[in-house]
N, C-alpha and C positions, 0 to 999 in steps of 0.2 A: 339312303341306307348306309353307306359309306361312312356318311359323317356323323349319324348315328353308335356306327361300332368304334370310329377313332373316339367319339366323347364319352362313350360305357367305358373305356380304355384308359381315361385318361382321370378320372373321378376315381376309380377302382386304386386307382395307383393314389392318386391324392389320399383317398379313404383310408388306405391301407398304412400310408406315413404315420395319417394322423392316429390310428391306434397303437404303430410300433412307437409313438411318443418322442417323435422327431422335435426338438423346442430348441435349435439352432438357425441359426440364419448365416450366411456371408454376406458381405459388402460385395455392388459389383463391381466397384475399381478399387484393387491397392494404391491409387494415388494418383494425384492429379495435379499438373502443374498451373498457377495463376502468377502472373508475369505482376511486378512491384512491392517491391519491399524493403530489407536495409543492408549495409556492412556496416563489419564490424569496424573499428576504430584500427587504424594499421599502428597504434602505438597507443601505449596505457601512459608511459611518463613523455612530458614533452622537454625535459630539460631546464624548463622553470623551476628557478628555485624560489622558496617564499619565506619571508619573512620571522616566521612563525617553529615553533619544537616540531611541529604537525600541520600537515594539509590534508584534505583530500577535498577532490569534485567529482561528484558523480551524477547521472540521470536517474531525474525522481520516478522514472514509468521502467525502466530496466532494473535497475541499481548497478548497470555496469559503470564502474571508473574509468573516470575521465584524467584523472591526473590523482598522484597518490603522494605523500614526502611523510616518512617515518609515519603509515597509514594505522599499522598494530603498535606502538609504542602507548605504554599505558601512563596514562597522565591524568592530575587531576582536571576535575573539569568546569568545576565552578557549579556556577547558575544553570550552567548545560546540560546539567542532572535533571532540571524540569524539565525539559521534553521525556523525560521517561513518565514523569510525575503526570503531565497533562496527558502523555497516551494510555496509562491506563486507568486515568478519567473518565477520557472519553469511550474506550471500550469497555468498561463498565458501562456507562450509559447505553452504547450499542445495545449490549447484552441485555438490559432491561433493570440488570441489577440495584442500576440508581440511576435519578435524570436528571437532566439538567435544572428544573425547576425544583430540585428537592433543596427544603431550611436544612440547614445546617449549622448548628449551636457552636462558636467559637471557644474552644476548651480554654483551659489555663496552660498547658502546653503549647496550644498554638498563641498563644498571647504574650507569650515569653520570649518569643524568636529574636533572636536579632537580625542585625543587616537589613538588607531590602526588605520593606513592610510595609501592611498597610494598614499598619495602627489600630489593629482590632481589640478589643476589652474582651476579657471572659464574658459569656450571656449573652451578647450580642449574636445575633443571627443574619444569615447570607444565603442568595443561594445559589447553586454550585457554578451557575454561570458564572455570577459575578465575582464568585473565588476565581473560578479560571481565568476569564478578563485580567484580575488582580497577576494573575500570576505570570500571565503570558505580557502582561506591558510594562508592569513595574517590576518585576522576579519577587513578587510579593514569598517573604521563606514562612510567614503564617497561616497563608492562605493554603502553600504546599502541606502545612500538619491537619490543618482542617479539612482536607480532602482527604487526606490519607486516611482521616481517622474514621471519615463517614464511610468510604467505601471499604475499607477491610478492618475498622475498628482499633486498631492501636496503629502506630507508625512502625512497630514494628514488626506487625502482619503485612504490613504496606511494602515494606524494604524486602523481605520474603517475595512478595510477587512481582516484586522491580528485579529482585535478581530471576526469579523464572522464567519471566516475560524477555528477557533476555539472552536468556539460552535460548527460547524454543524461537527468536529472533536472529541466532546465529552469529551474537554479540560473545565474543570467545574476548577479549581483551578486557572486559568490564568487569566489576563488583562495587555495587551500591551499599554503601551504611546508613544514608539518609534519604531521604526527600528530595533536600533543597540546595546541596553542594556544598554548605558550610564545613569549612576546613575539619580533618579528620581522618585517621587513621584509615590508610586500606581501601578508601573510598577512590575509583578508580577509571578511566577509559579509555577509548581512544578515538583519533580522528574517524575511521571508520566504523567504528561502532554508534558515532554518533551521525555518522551519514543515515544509519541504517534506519535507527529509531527515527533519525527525522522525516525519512522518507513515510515509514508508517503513519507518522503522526497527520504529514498535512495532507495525507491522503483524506481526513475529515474536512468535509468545506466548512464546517464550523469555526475552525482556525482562523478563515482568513478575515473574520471582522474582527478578531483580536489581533492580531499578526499584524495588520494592513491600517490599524488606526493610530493617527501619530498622539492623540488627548484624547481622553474623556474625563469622566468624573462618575464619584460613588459616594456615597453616604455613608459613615463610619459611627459606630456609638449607641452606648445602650438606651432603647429606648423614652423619649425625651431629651437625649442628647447627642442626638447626632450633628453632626457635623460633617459639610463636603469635604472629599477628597479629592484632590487633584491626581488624574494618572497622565504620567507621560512616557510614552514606550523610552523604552531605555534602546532599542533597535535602531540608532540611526540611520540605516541601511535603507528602510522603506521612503525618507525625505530624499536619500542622496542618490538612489540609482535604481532608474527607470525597471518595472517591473518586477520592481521586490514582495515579495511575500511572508517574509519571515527570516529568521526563526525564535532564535534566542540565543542572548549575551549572557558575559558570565565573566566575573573579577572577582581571584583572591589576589595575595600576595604569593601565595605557592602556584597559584594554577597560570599566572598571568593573564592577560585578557586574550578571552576566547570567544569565537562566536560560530553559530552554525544560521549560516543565511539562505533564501531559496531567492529563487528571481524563476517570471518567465515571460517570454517571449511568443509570439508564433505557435503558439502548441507545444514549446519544446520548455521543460523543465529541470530546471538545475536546482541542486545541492551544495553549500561550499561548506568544510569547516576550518577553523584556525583554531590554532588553540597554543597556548604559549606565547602569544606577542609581547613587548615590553611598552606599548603603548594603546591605547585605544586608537589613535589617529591610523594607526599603522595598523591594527587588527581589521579598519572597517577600506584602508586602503589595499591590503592583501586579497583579501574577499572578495571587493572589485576586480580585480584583474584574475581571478579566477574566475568567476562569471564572464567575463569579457573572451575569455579564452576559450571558455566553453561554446558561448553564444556566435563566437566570429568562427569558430571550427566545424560545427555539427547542428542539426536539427532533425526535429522529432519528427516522424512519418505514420500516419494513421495508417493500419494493413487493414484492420476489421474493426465491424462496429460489434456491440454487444447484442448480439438475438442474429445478427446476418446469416443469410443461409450460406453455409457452404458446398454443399450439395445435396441428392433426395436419396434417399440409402431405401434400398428395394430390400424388405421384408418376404421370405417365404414361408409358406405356411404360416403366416401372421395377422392380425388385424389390426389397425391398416396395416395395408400390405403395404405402405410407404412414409418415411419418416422423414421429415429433414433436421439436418445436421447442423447445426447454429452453433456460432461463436458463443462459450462461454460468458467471457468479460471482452472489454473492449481490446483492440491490441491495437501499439503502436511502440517503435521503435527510433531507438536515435542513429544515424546515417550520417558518415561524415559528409559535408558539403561538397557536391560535385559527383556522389557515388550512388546515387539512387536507381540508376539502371542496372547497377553489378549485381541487384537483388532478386530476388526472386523466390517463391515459397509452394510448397506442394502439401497435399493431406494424408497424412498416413492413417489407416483404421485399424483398431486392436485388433482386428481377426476376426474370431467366430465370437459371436455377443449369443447366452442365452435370453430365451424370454422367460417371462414375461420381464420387458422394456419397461424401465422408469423414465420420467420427463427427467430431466436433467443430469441424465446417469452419461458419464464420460466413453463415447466412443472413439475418441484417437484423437489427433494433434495436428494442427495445422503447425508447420515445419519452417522456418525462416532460413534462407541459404542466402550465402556472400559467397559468389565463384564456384561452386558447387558443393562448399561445404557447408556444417549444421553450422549455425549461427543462434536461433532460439527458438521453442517452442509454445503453441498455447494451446489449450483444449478447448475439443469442441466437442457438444454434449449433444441430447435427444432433442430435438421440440417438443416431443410430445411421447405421451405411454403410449405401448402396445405390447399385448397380450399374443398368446397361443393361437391360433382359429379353431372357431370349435367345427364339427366336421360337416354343418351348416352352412359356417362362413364360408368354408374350404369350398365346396356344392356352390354355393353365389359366385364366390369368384370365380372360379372357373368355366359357368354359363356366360360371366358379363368379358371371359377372352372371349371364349368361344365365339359371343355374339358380334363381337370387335373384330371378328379378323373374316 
């Protein structure tokens, strides 16, 4: 009889929630601490000086700097202007808006380019792969008009969303007038800026059979007369030091030889740029000892994977009454060598979440701390939907405590 009147009592009360139209929930812990993870760098410059008008090295999974020399000084950039050109290639593609398997008809403006080329005729046809290939091993500057012109139509809608793409990148030091970095007014960067974009870039695995191949070859010529092409990356970097992946070289007479190189190791991923050298031998020897510096100093630390739970967040008045909390995207950080127990990371949750719950709706932040301060954060989202309880559900649950205890 007892326990009859405590569960009339306890449904009454439920019942009554769900009509005042209670659709909040808390979390049951503000936060919870999980032992490993990274510090931060105890120094951004190391007193190296480089060769070069411009350096920077940074981590391709963070983007924090690893070594910085005149990192905003705006300079030209050469060929180095194609990583903008290939990144929003490829996120075109992403988007759907064009693919990689799309013809694309070689203009008489892209036929006309000069400098690095790969000898295309008006009429002739490619497709965007094979432009990109083009572009990413030889710095093909015809290939860069024929892309531009299929994904936004004129080269100069193209230059438009190379400078957009760039602000909403965080690129304050740049302004693009081209495509393909031939010499030119106003056309501008910097070592930083091109850290930035290159980080973006080889975030597509697609890059790295272009990046990563020292020859190939392509067919050039309107049909019935083609002829092969010989491509040979212009990237020495990937023959000369272990674990290269890119990125892109780049020579005027104004800009001097510049390059932006990636290498990786271990799970840990670098960025280097030079930009300004008076020699090639000396732009692809600066490069190395940036990577070298990076590589012998720090390495990259996996925290979480992508979908991992982090914890089971208790839903009231909800169905289900329990969600778990998953990693967003993957996370990992770079830790200098020797400091990986100084880390350490906890989960903060937004508060009070209303429902009804979307699957991948952002519940709060898994926290990254070096010594007990913030160091970096990632989100972690829903697994799964959940709705209101209707006053059904409410009635279920609380017979199947009931029956539980």
């Amino acid at each position: 009889m007892k326990k009859k009147i405590i569960s009339g009592c306890l449904i009454a009360a439920l019942l009554f929630g769900g009509f005042m139209g209670i659709d909040q929930f808390q979390p049951q812990e503000r936060s919870i601490s999980i032992v490993n993870a990274r510090v931060e760098p105890s120094e951004k410059e190391t007193g190296m000086k480089v060769k070069a008008k411009a350096a920077v090295l940074m981590d391709a999974v963070s983007g924090e700097v690893l070594f910085a020399q005149n990192a905003h000084k705006k300079l030209p950039p050469a060929s180095v202007t194609k990583v903008m050109t290939m990144l929003l290639i490829l996120e075109g593609c992403d988007s759907g808006k064009i693919r990689l398997s799309d013809t694309v008809t070689i203009s008489e403006r892209a036929a006309s380019m000069g400098g690095s080329q790969m000898y295309m005729e008006p009429g002739e046809q490619h497709t965007v792969e094979e432009l990109l290939k083009g572009v990413a091993m030889v710095s093909a500057n015809d290939g860069c008009v024929a892309l531009a012109e299929h994904l936004a139509g004129s080269v100069e809608m193209f230059v438009e969303q190379m400078n957009k793409r760039a602000a909403e990148l965080g690129m304050k030091d740049s302004h693009f007038v081209n495509t393909n970095g031939l010499p030119v007014a106003n056309h501008y960067t910097s070592a930083y800026d091109i850290a930035v974009m290159s980080r973006a870039l080889i975030a597509f695995p697609e890059t790295a059979q272009w990046f990563t191949k020292w020859q190939d070859t392509i067919k050039v010529g309107l049909p019935g007369k083609e002829k092969e092409f010989g491509l040979t990356n212009t990237n020495k970097l990937i023959k000369q030091y272990p674990g290269a992946i890119g990125i892109k070289t780049g020579f005027t007479q104004d800009a001097g030889y510049c390059l932006s190189g990636a290498a990786e190791r271990d799970g840990t991923r670098l960025i280097g740029v030079i930009l300004g050298c008076t020699t090639s031998n000396i732009r692809f020897a600066e490069i190395k000892r940036l990577l070298d510096y990076g590589f012998s100093n720090y390495e990259s630390v996996k925290i979480a994977e992508k979908g991992q739970v982090q914890k089971a967040l208790k839903i009231e008045k909800g169905t289900p009454s329990k969600v778990d909390v998953i990693m967003e995207d993957d996370a990992a950080i770079l830790v200098k060598k020797g400091n990986k127990n100084r880390i350490k990371t906890k989960i903060e949750m937004d508060g009070y979440i209303k429902l009804p719950l979307k699957r991948g709706q952002k519940l709060g932040e898994l926290v990254v701390l070096q010594d007990g301060k913030e160091k970096e954060r990632f989100p972690i989202v829903a697994r799964d939907s959940a709705k209101k309880a209707s006053i059904k559900e409410l009635y279920i649950q609380m017979m199947k405590k009931l029956i539980e205890t």
